[in-house]
DRENVEXFI-229913 format. One record per residue (C-alpha): residue number from 1; residue in three letters; z, y, x. Coordinates in steps of 0.05 Angstrom, whole numbers, plus 5000, padded with zeros to 4 digits. Layout:
<recs>
    k    r     Z     Y     X
  NUM  ALA     Z     Y     X
...
</recs>
This chain:
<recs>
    k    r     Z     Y     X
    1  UNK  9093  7365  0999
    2  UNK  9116  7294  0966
    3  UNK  9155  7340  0919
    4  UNK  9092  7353  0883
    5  UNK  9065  7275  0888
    6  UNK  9130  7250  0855
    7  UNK  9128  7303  0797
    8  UNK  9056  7272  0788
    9  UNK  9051  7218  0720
   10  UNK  9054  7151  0755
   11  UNK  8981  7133  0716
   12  UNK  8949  7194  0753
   13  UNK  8918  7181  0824
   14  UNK  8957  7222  0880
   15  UNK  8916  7284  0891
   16  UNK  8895  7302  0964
   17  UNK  8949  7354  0992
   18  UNK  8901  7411  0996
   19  UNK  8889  7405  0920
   20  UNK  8964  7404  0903
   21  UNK  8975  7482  0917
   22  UNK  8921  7496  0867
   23  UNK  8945  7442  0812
   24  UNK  9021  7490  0808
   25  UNK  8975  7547  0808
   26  UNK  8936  7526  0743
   27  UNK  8996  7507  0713
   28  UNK  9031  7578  0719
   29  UNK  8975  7614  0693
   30  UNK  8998  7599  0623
   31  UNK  9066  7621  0639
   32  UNK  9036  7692  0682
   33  UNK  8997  7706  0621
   34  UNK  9058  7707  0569
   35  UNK  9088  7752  0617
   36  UNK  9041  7814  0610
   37  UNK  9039  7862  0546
   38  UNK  8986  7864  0502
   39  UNK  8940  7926  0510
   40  UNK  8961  7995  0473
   41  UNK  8930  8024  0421
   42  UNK  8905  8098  0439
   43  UNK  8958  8127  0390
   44  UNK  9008  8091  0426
   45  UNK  8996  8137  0490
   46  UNK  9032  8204  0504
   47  UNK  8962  8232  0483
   48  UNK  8899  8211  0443
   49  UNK  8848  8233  0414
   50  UNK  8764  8222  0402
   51  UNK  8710  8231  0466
   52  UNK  8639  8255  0437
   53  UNK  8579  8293  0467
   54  UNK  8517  8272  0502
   55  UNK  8536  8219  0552
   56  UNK  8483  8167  0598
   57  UNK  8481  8096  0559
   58  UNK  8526  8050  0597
   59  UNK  8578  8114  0619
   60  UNK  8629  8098  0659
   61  UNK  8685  8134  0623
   62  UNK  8750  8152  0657
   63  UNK  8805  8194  0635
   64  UNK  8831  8254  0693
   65  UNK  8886  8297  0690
   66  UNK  8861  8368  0730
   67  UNK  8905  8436  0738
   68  UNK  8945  8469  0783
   69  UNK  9016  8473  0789
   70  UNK  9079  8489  0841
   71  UNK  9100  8466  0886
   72  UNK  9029  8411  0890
   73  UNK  8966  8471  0877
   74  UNK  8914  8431  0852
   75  UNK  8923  8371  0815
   76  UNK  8862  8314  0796
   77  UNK  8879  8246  0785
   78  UNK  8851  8178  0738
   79  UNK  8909  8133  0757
   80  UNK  8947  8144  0685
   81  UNK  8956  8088  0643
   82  UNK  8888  8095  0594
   83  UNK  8854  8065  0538
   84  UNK  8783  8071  0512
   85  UNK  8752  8045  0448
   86  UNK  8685  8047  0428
   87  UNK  8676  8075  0358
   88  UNK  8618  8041  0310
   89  UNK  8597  8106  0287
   90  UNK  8594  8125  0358
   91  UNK  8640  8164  0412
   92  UNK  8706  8131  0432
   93  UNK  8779  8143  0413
   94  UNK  8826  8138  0479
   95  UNK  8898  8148  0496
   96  UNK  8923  8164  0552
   97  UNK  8998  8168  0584
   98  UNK  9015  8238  0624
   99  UNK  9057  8234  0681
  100  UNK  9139  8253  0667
  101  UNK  9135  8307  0723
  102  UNK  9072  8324  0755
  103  UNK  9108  8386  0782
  104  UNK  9154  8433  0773
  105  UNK  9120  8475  0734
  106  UNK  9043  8474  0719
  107  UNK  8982  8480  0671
  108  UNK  8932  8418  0661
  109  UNK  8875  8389  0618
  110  UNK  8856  8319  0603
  111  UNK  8783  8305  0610
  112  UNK  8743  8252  0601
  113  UNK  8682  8239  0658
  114  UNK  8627  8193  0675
  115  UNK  8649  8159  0741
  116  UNK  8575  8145  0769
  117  UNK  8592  8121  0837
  118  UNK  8663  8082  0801
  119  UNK  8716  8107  0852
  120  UNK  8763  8119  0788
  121  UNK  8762  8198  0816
  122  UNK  8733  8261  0787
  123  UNK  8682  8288  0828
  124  UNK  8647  8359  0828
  125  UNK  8583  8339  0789
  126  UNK  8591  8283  0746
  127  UNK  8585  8286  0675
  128  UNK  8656  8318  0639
  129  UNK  8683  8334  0566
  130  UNK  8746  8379  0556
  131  UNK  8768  8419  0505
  132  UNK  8806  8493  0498
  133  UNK  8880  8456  0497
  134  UNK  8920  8465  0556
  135  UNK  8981  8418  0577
  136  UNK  9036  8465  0601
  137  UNK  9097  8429  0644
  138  UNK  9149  8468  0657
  139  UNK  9224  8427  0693
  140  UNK  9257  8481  0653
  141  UNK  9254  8524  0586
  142  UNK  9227  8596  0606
  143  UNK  9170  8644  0620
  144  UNK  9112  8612  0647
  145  UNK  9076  8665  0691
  146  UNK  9013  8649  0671
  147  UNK  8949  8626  0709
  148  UNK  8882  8645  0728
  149  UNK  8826  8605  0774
  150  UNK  8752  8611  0763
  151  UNK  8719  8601  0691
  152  UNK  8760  8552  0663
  153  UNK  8825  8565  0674
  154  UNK  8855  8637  0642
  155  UNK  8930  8621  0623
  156  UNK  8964  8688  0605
  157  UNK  9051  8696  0609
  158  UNK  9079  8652  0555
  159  UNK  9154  8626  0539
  160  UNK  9148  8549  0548
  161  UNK  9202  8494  0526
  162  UNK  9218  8442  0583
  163  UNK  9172  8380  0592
  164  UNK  9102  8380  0563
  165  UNK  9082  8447  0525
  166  UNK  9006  8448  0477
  167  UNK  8974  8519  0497
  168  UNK  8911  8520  0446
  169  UNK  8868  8588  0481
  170  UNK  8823  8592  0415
  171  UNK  8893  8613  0386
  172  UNK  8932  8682  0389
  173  UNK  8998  8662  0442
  174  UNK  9060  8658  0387
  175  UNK  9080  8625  0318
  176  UNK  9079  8563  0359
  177  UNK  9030  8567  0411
  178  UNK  9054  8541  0459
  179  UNK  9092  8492  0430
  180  UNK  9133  8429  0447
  181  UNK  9102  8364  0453
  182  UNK  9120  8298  0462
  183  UNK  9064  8268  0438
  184  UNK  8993  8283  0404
  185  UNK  8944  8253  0364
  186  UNK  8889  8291  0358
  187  UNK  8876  8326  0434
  188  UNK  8788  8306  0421
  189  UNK  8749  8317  0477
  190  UNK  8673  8330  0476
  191  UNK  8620  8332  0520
  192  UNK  8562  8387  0502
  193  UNK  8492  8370  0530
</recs>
């Protein structure tokens, strides 16, 4: 403890020892703070894109990654690396980084929700926007058997590259759909009333 009273100026009063702890503490902050990285732009992310639609005034937007895949089934998680920026004209841009192997082989969207009770988790009922692109992953290049659950998931047989693979389903499968991807710009997501 009279470590930190002899590295005090000689024209400064001795501060009490409970207050000494909290004196190196202030003075690393500056140092802590030079340590982390600045934010990243949405474009910076593995994928970006706009968020539009009807959405509650103060929305609590999160970004989810949902699908199903081998050998986890069903996959629905917000703890990705995100960023969300208000637009002036309204509606956000975000980014969002995908994780480098969710599976072995799967099919996923991003979506972007209103987290009402803020537990940073999708849950059945609150507020969603998505789109018709689906995230293939795939641990090697090959036939992807397809996929089918409920409404919003109809994935027919396509030949996929290994990593990430764009499946647009308002497009005929070939001439590159799927394709490779190892990042995109414009995956918009939007919320209809």
């Amino acid at each position: 403890m009279t470590l930190y009273a002899r590295a005090m100026p000689s024209h400064l009063p001795a501060l009490p020892a409970r207050l000494r702890p909290l004196l190196v503490s202030a003075a690393m902050l500056p140092l802590l703070a030079a340590c982390q990285s600045a934010p990243r732009l949405p474009a910076d992310h593995d994928l970006s894109g706009t968020i539009s639609g009807e959405w509650r005034e103060d929305a609590n937007l999160r970004l989810n990654l949902v699908g199903a895949g081998f050998p986890q089934t069903v996959t629905n998680t917000s703890n990705l690396a995100q960023n969300k920026l208000a637009q002036p004209q309204g509606g956000w841009q975000y980014g969002v980084d995908l994780p480098a192997a969710p599976n072995v082989v799967g099919a996923y969207q991003v979506i972007a929700f209103d987290d009402i009770n803020n537990d940073a988790q999708y849950d059945v009922g609150e507020p969603f926007a998505r789109n018709n692109q689906f995230l293939i992953f795939s641990l090697q290049p090959g036939e992807f058997a397809g996929y089918k659950s409920g409404e919003w998931l109809n994935i027919p047989p396509l030949k996929v590259n290994r990593g990430w693979n764009l499946y647009d389903a308002s497009l005929p499968v070939g001439n590159g759909n799927p394709r490779s991807m190892e990042r995109l710009t414009d995956y918009n997501l939007h919320r209809a009333p």
